[in-house]
Structures are given as C-alpha cells and as structure tokens.
N, C-alpha and C positions, 0 to 999 in steps of 0.2 A: 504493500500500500504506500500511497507516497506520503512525505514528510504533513505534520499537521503544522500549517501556520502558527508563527506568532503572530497573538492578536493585543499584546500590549501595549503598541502605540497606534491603537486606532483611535478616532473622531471621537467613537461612542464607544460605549461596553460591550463590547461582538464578542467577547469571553463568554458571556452571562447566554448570550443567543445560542452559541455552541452548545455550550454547557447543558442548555435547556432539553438541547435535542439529543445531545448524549443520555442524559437521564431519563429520558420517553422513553429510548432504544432499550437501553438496560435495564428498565423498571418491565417492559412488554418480553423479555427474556426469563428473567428473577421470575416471574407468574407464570411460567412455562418451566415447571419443578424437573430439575433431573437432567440428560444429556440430550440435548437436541441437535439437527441438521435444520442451519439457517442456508435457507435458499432463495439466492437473490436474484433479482434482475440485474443482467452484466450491466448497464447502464448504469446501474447505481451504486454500481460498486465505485467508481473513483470518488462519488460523494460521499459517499458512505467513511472511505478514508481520510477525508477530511473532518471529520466528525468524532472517528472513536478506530482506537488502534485493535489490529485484528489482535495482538494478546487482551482485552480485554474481554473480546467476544468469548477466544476462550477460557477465560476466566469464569465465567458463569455457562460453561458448559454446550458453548453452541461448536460445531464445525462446519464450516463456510464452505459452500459450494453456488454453481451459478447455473442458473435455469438455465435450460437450451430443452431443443429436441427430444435432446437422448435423454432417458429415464437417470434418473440422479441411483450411483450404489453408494448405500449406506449403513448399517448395525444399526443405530439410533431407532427409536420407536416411535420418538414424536421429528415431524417435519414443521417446520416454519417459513413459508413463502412470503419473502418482502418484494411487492412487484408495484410498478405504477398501473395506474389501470386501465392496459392494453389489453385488446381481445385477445391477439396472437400470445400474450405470453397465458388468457385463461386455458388456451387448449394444451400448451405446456403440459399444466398443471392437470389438469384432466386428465391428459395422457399419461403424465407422474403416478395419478390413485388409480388409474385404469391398470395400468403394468401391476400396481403391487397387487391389486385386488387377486387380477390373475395367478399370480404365484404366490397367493397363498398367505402375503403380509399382511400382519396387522399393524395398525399405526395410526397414532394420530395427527391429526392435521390441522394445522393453521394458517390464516391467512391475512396479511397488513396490506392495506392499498395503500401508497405513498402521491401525495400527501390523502387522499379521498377514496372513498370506496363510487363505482360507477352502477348505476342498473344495467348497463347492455353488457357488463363485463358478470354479474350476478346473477344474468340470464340465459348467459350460454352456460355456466355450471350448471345450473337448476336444468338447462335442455339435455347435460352431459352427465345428469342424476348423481354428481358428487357435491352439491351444496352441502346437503344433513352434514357430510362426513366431516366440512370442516365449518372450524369455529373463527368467524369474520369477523377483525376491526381494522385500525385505521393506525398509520402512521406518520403526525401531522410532521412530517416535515418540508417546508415551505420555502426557508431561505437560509442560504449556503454558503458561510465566509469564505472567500476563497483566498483574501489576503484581508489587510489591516486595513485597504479602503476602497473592497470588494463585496458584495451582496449580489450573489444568482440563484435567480427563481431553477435554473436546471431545467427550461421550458421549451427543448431544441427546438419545440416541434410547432411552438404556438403560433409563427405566422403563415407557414403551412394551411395550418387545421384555422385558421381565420378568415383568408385568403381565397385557399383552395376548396376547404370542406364546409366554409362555413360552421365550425365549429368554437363556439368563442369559450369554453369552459375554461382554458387559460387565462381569460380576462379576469374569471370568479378567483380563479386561484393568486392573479396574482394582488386584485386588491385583497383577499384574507392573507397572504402576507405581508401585507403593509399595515391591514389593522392589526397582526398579530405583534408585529413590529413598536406599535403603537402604546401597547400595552409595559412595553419594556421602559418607554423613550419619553411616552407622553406624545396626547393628539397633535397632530402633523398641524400647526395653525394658517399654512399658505399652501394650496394645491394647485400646481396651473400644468394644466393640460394642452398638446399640439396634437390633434389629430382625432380623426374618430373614434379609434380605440383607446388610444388614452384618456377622450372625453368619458366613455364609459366604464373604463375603470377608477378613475374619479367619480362619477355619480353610483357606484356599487360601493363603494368605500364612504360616502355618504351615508350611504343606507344603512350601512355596518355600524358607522360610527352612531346614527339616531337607533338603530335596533340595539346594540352595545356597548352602550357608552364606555371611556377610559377613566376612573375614579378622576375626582379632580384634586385631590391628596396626591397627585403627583408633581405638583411644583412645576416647576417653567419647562415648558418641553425642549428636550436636547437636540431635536430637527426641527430647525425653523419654517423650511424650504422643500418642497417636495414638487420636481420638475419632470411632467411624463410625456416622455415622446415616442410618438409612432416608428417603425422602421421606416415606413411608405414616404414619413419625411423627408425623407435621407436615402432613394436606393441607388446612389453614385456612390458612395465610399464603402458598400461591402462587393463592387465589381473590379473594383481598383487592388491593386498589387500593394500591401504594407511594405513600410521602407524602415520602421523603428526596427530595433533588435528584436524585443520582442514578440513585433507583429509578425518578423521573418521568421521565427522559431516556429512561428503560428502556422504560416502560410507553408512551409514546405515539411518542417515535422510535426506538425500537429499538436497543442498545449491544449490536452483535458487535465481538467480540476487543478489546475495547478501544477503540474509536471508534463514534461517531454518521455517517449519511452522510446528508444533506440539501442541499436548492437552496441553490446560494449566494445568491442574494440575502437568506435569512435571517439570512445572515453581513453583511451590508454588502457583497458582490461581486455590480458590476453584471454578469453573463454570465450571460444567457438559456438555460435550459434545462442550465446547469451541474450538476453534485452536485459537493458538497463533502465532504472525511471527515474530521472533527474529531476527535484523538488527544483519550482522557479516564483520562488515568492519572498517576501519583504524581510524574511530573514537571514536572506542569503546579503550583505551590504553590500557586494558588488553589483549583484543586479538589479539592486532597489535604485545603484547611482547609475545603471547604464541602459535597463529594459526601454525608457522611451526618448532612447538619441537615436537620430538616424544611424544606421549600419555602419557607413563609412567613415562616422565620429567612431564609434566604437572600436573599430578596429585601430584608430591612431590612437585613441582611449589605453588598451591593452597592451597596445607598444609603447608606448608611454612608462606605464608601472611598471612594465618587464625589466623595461630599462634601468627604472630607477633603481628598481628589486637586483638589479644584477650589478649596478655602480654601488651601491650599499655593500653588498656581499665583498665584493672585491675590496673595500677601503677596510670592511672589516676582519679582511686575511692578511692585509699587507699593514694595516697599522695598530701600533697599540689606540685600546678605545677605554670610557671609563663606564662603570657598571649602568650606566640611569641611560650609555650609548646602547650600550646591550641589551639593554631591554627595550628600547625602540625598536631595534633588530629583531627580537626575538614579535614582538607584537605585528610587524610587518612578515615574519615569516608565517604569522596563525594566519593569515589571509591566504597563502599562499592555497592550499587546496581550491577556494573559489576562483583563484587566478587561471588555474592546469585545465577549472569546471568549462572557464566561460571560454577560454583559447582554445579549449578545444571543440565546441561549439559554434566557436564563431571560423576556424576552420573548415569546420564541416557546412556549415552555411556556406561559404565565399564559393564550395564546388555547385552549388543553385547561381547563386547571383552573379556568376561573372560566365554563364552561358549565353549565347547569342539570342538563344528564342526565351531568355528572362527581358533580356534588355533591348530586344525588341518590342516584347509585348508592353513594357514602360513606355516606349516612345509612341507608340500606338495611343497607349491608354492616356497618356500628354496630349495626342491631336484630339481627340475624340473630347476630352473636357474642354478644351480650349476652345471646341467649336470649331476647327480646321477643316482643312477640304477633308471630305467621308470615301472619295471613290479609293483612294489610297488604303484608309482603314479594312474597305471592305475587301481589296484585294488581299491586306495580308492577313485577314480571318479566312478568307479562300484557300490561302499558298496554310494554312494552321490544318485546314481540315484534311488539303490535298496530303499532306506530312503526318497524316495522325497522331495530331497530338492531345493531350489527356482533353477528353472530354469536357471537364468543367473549366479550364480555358478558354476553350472555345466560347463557352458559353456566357461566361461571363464577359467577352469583348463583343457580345454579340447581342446581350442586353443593355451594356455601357450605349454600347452603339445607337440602339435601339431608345432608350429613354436622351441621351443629347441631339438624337437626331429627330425628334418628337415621333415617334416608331420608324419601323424597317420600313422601305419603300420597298412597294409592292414587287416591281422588278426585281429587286434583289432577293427580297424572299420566294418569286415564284421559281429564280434562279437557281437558288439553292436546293428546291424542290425537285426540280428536274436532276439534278445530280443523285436525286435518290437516299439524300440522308436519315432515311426516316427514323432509325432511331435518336437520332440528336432533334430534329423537326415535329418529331411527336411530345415531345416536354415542351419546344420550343412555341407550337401552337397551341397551348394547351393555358400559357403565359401572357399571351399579349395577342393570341384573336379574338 
C-alpha cells in the first residue's frame, strides 16, 4: 500500500477527517467477531491505503483480497465485501456465494456499499436469490486526503455518468461530502457556484444544510469560501499535454492516490520483473519544492543540488571542518534518498519528453489554442492516426481541435469516416453529434 500522508501542516484538521474514517472501517471489522476475508473493490484499494495500513487490517483479523471474476480461495468462514455500488462488481459477488454454495461452503457474508448502498445494485442480488444470505450496510466514506491541501470525492466516473448517462447520483454524493465536511469545520458561510452542476450541488447542500443543521456551538467556521466549478467550464486544459513535474508523472506514468507504480529497476533496484510504488506527496520536501515547476526548471532544479551535494562532499574530504560543519553535512546527506527518488524519475520522464511525436503534439496543441490556421492541425492528427499512435492522443487533439474550432467541420469528419476509423469514430460520435 503506498505511504499515508502527513496531514500536519494542512489548512484544517484532515487528521481528524482521516481518523474518522479509519475508525468506521475498524469499528465495521471489530463487529464482525473472529477471522474474516475483506474483499475489496481493486478500485478502492489505493484509497483504502491512504486511510489505514494493511497491518492494521490485520490486526483485527481480516485478510485482504480483491474482487474480480474469479471466485476468491479462502479458510475464513465469514466474507466481507467493501465495493462501490456497481452492478458489475454485484454479479462478482453472486458468482462468489454461487461457487461456494456449490461446493459445499458455508459462510457468512457481508456487504458495505462505499460510500451508499444503491436499489439497482440490491436488485440484481435479490434476482440472483443471494440477498437473505448477506447482511447489508454502508461504508460512508466520502472524502479522501490525499495530501495536506488535497480532498477527492474518488468520483472517476461522475462526469461520465452526468454527461453520458444522465446519471447525477455523484452530485448527491458529492454535496453529502461537503455537508459531512461541515460538521467537522462549521457551515461553509459563502457558496458560489459556475455551472449547472455545480449550481445543483449547491442547492442539495442547501437542503442538507435546512434538513440538518451544523450545531451552532461550533464557533466561527474554519472554511470561509466554498468555490464549485463545472468540468464543462474548462474542457481545454484536460486535452492539453501537462508541463509541471508533477503533471508529467501524471501524464505518462500514471499518479493514483498519491503514488506512481513502476519497474524497479527505474529506481536503481536490481529485481527482475518487480513494480515499485513511489509515495508522491507533501512529505516527501523535495517534491512539495519541485511537483508544480515546469519540467525543465526541475531538471536545472536537480542539477543544481547535485552539484552542490557533490562540492560539499568534496571540501568535506579535502579539509578539516568543525562539528556544527558536520552536521550541516550530515543533514544535507538525510535528503539524499529523495534526491536518487526524484533523479531518477525525472530521468525516466526526459525518455517521454524529448520524443519527436511528445513535442510535436505541444506544438500542435500551441496552434490549436492560439486559434492558428487548423488545416495544419488536422493534417498532423491525420499523419497520428496514419502512424498509430495511442488512441487517447489522438483523441484528445481531436476534441482540443474540435471545441477551438467551434466543432469539427463536416469535411473533415466525413473524411475521417471514409478512412474507416470506426473504432476511434464510434466514441468520437457518440461526443459531439
């Protein structure tokens, strides 16, 4: 699991948040007497470790496994399913008490919906006649420190399920984390909304707040300012290419929950076929001073302190020094581990960013904001497809394109048509006809 943040120098008390939902977790364990198998949604497991470390789980007798397909093996007698409330993972689970039925097991069964329990997900068990079997509650948990001036709903899905499905139940969910939030901090006294959904998730937090009030024993509230914006505001900066350090960790290896996970040997560990999970959050001081410089400061950044780290070293072999020097030295050498972390990361990055088809698609995504001529743009999303390259590139200079150029002109997308792309053309219509 990867490292749990410090949350000691945050804004507010996000200890006490944590804390909260660790003791739900463990307290919904502890009443579940004796040795269980906790069985999770893979999805929640990186939050999950940011919450509460897997020795304590086993400390109170659970062992960890993750839902899939396959039938979970285990000794245990009691099961414990923590899932969000997807259908796909109720037939999992179906299929879990279906297999043991058949061979013979017995066992009990439990069930937490994270954060809410759903009727259409309560409906296919009752169609799949394993409801009785198991005993249903809820696992509120709603918001996720993921650093000291971080709070995520974990909501991958909500504009999706807004957009596409018409499904706004993430709107419910995210104002009850903001009135749960409330309760900690004191009523939010200023809420301004941009956007239709955030208009409504303001007037649901309304309602929350007139249906359950925050005692007023709580003294002056510690969030003044409560500002909610739409994606739909903004969809030009999640088609665009990040340039900070962090956002490149983002964009090419992937940052869930708070860590990176890659082969070790890009770390320097020699073990074959390893993955590694690199914690990247505000207690690491290197990368609290360098996550949001652009890349190419970062890298003069690191050669910088190398340097200086190696002129220090050297004056401290070749001269005598007095003790208050040697411990300067020795305190610049405790850094050194996150020094070896981010060099060697940020090497690994420079083999993405200094490819022709990265710094092409920059210059690309530079015309296409600026409003420049488009037939150029569309040529070299043409010459991306003709070269197959990853899918969601494509797609992303082809909605950038598409929202600066007030949509794709028709030309070009009957163009594209005729080429026969349907599988990239079937998401793509599916978007903006």
């Amino acid at each position: 699991m990867a490292q749990v943040p410090n949350l000691d120098n945050a804004p507010i008390n996000l200890t006490t948040t944590r804390d909260q939902s660790q003791k739900e977790l463990i307290n919904t364990l502890k009443n579940i007497r004796g040795k269980k198998c906790l069985v999770i949604d893979p999805k929640l497991s990186g939050s999950l470790s940011l919450i509460v470390q897997s020795s304590q789980l086993k400390e109170h007798g659970a062992e960890l496994r993750h839902l899939t397909a396959e039938p979970v093996e285990t000794d245990c007698t009691k099961m414990v399913f923590l899932v969000r409330a997807q259908l796909n993972l109720m037939k999992f689970i179906c299929s879990q008490i279906h297999n043991d039925t058949s061979k013979g097991l017995q066992r009990e069964y439990f069930l937490y919906f994270v954060p809410r329990r759903a009727v259409a997900c309560e409906k296919i068990l009752e169609d799949e006649k394993v409801h009785e079997m198991l005993t249903v509650g809820e696992y509120p948990l709603y918001l996720i420190p993921l650093d000291e001036d971080v709070l995520s709903f974990e909501l991958d899905l909500a504009y999706k399920e807004c957009t596409v499905n018409g499904d706004t139940t993430s709107l419910w969910h995210i104002a009850k984390s903001i009135h749960k939030l409330e309760f900690s901090f004191g009523t939010i006294p200023n809420v301004r909304a941009k956007g239709k959904a955030s208009t409504r998730v303001a007037d649901i937090l309304n309602r929350m707040q007139a249906e359950e009030p925050v005692t007023s024993d709580m003294g002056i509230p510690e969030i003044n300012t409560l500002i909610l914006l739409d994606r739909e505001v903004d969809m030009v900066t999640p088609m665009c290419s990040q340039l900070t350090y962090e956002g490149l960790l983002d964009e090419f290896l992937g940052v869930n929950n708070g860590a990176v996970e890659l082969d070790s040997s890009i770390m320097g560990v020699q073990q074959e076929g390893k993955k590694l999970k690199v914690p990247l959050n505000s207690s690491d001081k290197l990368f609290k001073e360098i996550r949001d410089m652009n890349f190419e400061v970062v890298v003069q950044v690191l050669r910088q302190k190398a340097t200086s780290m190696k002129q220090d070293y050297t004056e401290i072999s070749t001269t005598t020094q007095s003790v208050s020097e040697l411990k300067d030295f020795v305190k610049k050498l405790n850094s050194l581990p996150e020094m070896t972390r981010h060099i060697n990361l940020a090497q690994h990055l420079s083999t993405f960013t200094s490819k022709p088809s990265f710094l092409g698609r920059l210059d690309m995504e530079q015309t296409l904001v600026e409003a420049q001529t488009y037939d150029i743009c569309f040529e070299y999303i043409e010459e991306m497809i003709h070269k197959q390259e990853p899918l969601i590139n494509v797609l992303r200079l082809l909605v950038l394109f598409s929202i600066t150029n007030s949509g794709l002109p028709k030309k070009n997308f009957d163009y594209l048509r005729q080429v026969r792309l349907n599988h990239l053309f079937f998401i793509f219509s599916r978007l903006f006809l």
